[in-house]
N, C-alpha and C positions, 0 to 999 in steps of 0.2 A: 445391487450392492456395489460402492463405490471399492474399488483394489488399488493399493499404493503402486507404484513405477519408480522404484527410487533409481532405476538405468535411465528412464526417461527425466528423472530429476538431473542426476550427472551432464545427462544428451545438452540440455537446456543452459547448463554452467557454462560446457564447454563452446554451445552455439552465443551464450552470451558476450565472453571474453574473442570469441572469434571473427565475429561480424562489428564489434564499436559497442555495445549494448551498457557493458556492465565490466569493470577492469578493478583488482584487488589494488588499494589505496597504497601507495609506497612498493608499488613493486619491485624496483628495482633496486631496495634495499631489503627485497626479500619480506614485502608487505606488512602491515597491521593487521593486527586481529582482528577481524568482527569488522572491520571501515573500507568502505568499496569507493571507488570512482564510477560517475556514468561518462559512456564515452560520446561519440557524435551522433550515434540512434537513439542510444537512452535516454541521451539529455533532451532529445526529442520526446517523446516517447512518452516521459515522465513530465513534461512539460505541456503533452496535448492532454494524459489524463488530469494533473492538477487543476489547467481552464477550463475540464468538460465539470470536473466537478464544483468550482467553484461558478462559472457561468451558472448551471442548473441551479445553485444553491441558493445564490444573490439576486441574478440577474430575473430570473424566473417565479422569483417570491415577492410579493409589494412590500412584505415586513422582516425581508432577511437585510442586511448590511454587513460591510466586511469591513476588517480592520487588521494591523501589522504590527505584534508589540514588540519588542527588545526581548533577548534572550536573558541578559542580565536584569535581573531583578533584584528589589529590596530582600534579604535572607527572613525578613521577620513574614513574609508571605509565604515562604514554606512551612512555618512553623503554622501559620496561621491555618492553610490547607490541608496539616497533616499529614506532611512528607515527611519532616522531619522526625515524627515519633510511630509513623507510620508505614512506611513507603519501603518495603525491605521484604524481601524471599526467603524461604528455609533455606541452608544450603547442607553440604554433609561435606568432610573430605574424606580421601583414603588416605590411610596412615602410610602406607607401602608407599604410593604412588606421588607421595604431595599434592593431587589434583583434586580439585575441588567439581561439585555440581550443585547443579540446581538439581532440588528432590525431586519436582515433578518432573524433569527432563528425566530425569531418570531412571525412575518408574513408569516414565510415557515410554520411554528407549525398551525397558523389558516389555510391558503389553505389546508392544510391536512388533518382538520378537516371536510373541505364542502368536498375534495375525500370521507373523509369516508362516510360521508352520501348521496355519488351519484353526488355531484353537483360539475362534474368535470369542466363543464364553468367556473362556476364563481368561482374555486379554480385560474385557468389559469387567467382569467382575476386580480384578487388580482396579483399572483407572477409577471405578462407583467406591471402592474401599480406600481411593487414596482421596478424593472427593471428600468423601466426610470426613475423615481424620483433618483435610485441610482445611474444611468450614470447621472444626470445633479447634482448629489452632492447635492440635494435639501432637507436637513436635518428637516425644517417644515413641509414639504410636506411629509415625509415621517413619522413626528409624527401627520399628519392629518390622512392619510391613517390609522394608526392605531385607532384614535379616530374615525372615519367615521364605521369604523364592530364592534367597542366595543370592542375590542381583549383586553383581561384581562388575572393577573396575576397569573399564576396557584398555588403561596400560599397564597395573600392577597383575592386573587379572586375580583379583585378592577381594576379599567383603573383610576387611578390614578397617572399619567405619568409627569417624567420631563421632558423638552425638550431634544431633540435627538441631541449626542454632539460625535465626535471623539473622541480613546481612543487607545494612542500607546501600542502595541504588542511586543516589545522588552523586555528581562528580562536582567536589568542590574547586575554587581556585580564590586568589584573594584580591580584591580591588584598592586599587591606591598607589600611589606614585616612591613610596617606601614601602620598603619590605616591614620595617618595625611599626608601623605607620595602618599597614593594610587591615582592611574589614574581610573578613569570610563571606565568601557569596557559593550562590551554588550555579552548576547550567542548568536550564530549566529542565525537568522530566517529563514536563510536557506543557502544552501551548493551552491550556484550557485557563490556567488564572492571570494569565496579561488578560484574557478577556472579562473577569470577574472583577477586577480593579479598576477597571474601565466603563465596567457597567451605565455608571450617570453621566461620563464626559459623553461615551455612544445615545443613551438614551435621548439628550437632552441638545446636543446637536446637531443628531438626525432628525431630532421630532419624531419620535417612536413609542408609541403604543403599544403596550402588551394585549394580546401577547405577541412578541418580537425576537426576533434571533442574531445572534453576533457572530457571523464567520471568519476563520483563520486559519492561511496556511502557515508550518512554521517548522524550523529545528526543534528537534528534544533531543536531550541526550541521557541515557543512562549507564553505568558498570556494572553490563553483563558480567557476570562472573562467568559461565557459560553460554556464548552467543555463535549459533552455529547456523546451519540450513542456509547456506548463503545468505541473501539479504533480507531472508525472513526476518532476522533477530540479530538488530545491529546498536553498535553505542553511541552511534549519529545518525539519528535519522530523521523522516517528514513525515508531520502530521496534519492534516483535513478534520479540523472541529467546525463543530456548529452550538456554539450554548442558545437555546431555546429559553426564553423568561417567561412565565406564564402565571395566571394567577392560585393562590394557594386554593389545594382543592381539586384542580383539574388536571390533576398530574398522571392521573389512569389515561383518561382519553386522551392524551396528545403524546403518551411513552406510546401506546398503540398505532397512534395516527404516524410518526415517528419510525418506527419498527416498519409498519408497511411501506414508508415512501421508501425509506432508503432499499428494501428489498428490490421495488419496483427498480430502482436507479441501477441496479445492478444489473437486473435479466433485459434491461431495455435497452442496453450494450449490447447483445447478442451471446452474450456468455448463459447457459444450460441451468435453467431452473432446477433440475435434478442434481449440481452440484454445489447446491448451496443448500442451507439449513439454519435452522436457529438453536443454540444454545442458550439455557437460562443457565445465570448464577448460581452455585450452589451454594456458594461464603461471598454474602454483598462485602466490597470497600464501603471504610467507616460515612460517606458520606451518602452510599446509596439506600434506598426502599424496593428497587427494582432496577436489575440489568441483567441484559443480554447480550449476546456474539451472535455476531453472522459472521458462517463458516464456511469456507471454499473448501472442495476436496482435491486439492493438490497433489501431485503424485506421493508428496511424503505424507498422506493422508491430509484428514478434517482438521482445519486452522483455523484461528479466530485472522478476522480481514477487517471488519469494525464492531465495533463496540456501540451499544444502546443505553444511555444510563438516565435513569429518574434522581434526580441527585439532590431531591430537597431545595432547602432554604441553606443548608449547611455551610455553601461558599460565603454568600452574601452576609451570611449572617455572622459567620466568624472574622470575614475581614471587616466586618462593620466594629466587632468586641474589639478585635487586634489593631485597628487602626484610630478607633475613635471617633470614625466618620459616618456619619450616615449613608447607608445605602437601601433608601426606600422607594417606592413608589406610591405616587397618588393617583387611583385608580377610581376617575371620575364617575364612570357606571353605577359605582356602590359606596363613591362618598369615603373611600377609607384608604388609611396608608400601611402597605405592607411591604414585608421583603419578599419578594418574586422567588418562588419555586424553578427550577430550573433541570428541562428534559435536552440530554448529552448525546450529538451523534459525530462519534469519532474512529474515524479510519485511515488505517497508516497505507499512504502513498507509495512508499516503497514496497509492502504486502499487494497493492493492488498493481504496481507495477508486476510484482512477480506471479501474480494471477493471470493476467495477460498476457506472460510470455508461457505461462503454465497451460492455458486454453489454446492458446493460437499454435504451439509448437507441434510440428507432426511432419512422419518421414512416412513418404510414400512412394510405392514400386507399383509398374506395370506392365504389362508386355503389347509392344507399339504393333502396328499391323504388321510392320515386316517379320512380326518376331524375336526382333531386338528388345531385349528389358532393359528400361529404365526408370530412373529412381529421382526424388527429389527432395531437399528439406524446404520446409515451407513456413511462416509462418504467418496463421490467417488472423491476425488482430486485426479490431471491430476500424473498417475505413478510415473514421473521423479521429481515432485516435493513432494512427499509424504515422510513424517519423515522416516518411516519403509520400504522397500522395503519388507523385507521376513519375515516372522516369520516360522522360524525354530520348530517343536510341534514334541517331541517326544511319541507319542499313553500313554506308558505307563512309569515309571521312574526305570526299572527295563528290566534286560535281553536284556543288551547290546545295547538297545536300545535311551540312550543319550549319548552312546560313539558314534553311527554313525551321529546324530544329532551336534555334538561338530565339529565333521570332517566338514560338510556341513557349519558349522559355519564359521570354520578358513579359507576351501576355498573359500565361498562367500564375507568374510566382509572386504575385502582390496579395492572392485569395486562397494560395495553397504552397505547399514545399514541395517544388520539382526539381529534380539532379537529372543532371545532363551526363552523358558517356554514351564514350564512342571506341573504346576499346576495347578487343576480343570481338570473336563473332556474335551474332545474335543471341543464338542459343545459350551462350553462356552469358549473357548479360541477362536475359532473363533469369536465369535460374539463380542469380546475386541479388536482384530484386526479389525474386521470391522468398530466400531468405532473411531479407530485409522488413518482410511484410510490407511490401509497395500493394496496393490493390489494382494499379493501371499503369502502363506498357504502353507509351507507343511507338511506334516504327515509322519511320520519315525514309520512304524510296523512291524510285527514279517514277513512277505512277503522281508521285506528290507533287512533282512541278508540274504536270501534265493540268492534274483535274483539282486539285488543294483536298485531298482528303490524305488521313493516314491509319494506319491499323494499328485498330487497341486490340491490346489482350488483357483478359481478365485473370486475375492471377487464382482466385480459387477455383474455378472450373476451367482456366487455359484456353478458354474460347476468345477466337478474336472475330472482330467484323472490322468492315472500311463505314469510317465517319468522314464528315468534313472537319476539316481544319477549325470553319468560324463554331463550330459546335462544341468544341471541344472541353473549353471552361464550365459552361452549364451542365456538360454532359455529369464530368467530377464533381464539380461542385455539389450535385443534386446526391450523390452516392456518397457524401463525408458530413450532411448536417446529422 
């Protein structure tokens, strides 16, 4: 059984804003809500997961292709998707408090509560009882539920509740060069219909055959109304789609084929196949027949990280009503033209960023031979995707010593990111990489002008050996594909 750590969730905040990782948006006016900055690791970080997954996606598939649309889009496209009459969460407020929730944050917030004290029945039983009331849309029932355990307002400290009412999640703004003048647009809520509008300009001049896929990385924004867990659940964030076009009909076998790869793509990282899992749907969105979550067990428990969805004809077919344009295929195999079915795999960037600060973080103590304890914070993200690959250390800043470390520099940092430093003694330069999630260490001493070898250290077992100098790219390089 997986057990929450919300001390080691905190641990992770505070190693995040501490080391460059992750920095609350407008701090110095006392921050936004819900909007982070990445700092000089993160933007790393978040930069090598983005190419690992779009490399794999595109680069790795003969009939994936990628594409980059506009955030601003035509408003009759939301309408057409179904955001507009769609795309909204129950919310509830407290009459005391003024503050509003989201209903399932906050009947997720009480089950978590009986985990913590043991009573993991009837935490399951609460979320399986808010589950159906949510697939049947049943907005009373869902504010009896809450008045049934008491569940109260964590500042009025009151169940003092209004009725539980829908609350659209689009942030609108207006385009045009007069204010009397302007059109209503929305930001996009997500990056999947620039790819749906695009469908035949991508089909047709890539030469693409279905079945074919359209990847995107991109902004979405939404108006949490309640957006918390650090950068779990934010109102600007990044998304990793993939719309899959396929022919109508085969939409079982390839939601399946789908469901597997991306699971694969996750434990092939090095991240604990026992911390993952699949959730089904229990209330599909209006345009699905089938979806699924895959869920990381984070210390603030099981989350959804991406999403799996069978999504019909439904896009294509409603921007084809909505626009007037044809969006078909002619599918030479069988002589006939249809509108392409389409299998959805989409996973937020910033979730998986926080998964991998969530797996790799770990404080660890020991006692050295002398008998001294020591202790270290570490974190072990998967090589290829770690900000740092090398830190370059030259022993001492004198006796030609950062002229050989400079050289090491110029040759390794065209195929990999190596940061050089040479202040503080060794010991504690290490242990700043380690916290950095650097995976290699080397030491340039007075041995290196003698014979051209330098000692690496390995940062998750700490063992070092003497290599040579000319070895030294291939050596990393072979540890980060």
């Amino acid at each position: 059984m997986i057990s929450t750590d919300p001390n080691k969730f905190q641990a992770i905040i505070s190693h995040a804003k501490e080391y460059g990782f992750v920095f609350q948006s407008s701090e110095i006016y006392d921050g936004l809500s819900a909007v982070y900055d990445y700092g000089p690791w993160g933007s790393e970080l978040k930069r090598n997961i983005r190419d690992h997954w779009w490399n794999s996606m595109t680069r790795m598939h003969d009939n994936i292709v990628g594409i980059d649309t506009a955030i601003f889009m035509h408003p009759t496209i939301w309408k057409a998707s179904g955001h507009i009459d769609n795309f909204s969460d129950p919310m509830i407020d407290n009459k005391d408090s003024q503050k509003r929730y989201r209903v399932d944050h906050l009947i997720e917030g009480y089950a978590e509560s009986l985990n913590a004290k043991g009573d993991t029945e009837g935490a399951e039983k609460v979320i399986a009882e808010m589950d159906r009331l949510l697939a049947a849309s049943d907005m009373a029932g869902l504010k009896g539920l809450i008045e049934v355990f008491g569940i109260k307002c964590s500042v009025s400290g009151t169940a003092s509740w209004t009725d539980v009412r829908q609350f659209n999640l689009m942030f609108s703004t207006q385009l045009g060069s007069v204010a009397e003048d302007a059109n209503e647009i929305y930001l996009r809520p997500e990056t999947a219909q620039g790819i749906f509008v695009n469908f035949l300009n991508v089909q047709k001049s890539a030469r693409m055959k279905i079945p074919f896929g359209i990847a995107q990385v991109g902004k979405a924004f939404r108006n949490e109304i309640v957006a918390r867990q650090f950068i779990f659940r934010m109102r600007e964030f990044e998304q990793m789609e993939m719309q899959f076009f396929i022919r109508p009909g085969t939409q079982k076998e390839w939601y399946e084929y789908w469901k597997e790869e991306r699971m694969k793509w996750h434990t092939t990282l090095g991240f604990p196949a026992e911390h993952y899992r699949f959730h089904d749907h229990v209330k599909l969105a209006h345009y699905a027949d089938a979806a699924v979550d895959i869920e990381y067990a984070f210390p603030i428990g099981w989350k959804e990280v991406e999403g799996i969805h069978s999504r019909t004809d439904f896009d294509l077919s409603s921007h084809q009503q909505f626009s007037g344009k044809k969006l078909q295929y002619f599918d030479n195999e069988i002589n006939k033209n249809y509108v392409p079915y389409v299998i959805e795999t989409s996973i937020g960037l910033d979730r998986m960023f926080l998964l991998t600060l969530s797996h790799a973080y770990a404080e660890e103590h020991w006692t050295k031979e002398d008998g001294k304890e020591d202790s270290r914070v570490v974190l072990r993200i998967p090589p290829r995707l770690s900000p740092i690959k090398l830190a370059v250390l030259p022993l001492v800043k004198k006796d030609g010593l950062p002229e050989i470390a400079r050289e090491i520099m110029k040759e390794c940092r065209e195929d990999f990111y190596c940061f050089y430093e040479e202040k503080d003694t060794i010991g504690k330069r290490y242990r700043r990489m380690d916290a950095l999630g650097t995976p290699f260490c080397v030491t340039i001493d007075h041995q290196s002008k003698e014979d051209q070898t330098v000692t690496i250290r390995y940062r998750d077992s700490m063992q070092q050996e003497r290599v040579p100098i000319a070895t030294l790219r291939e050596l990393v390089r072979a540890q980060i594909k």
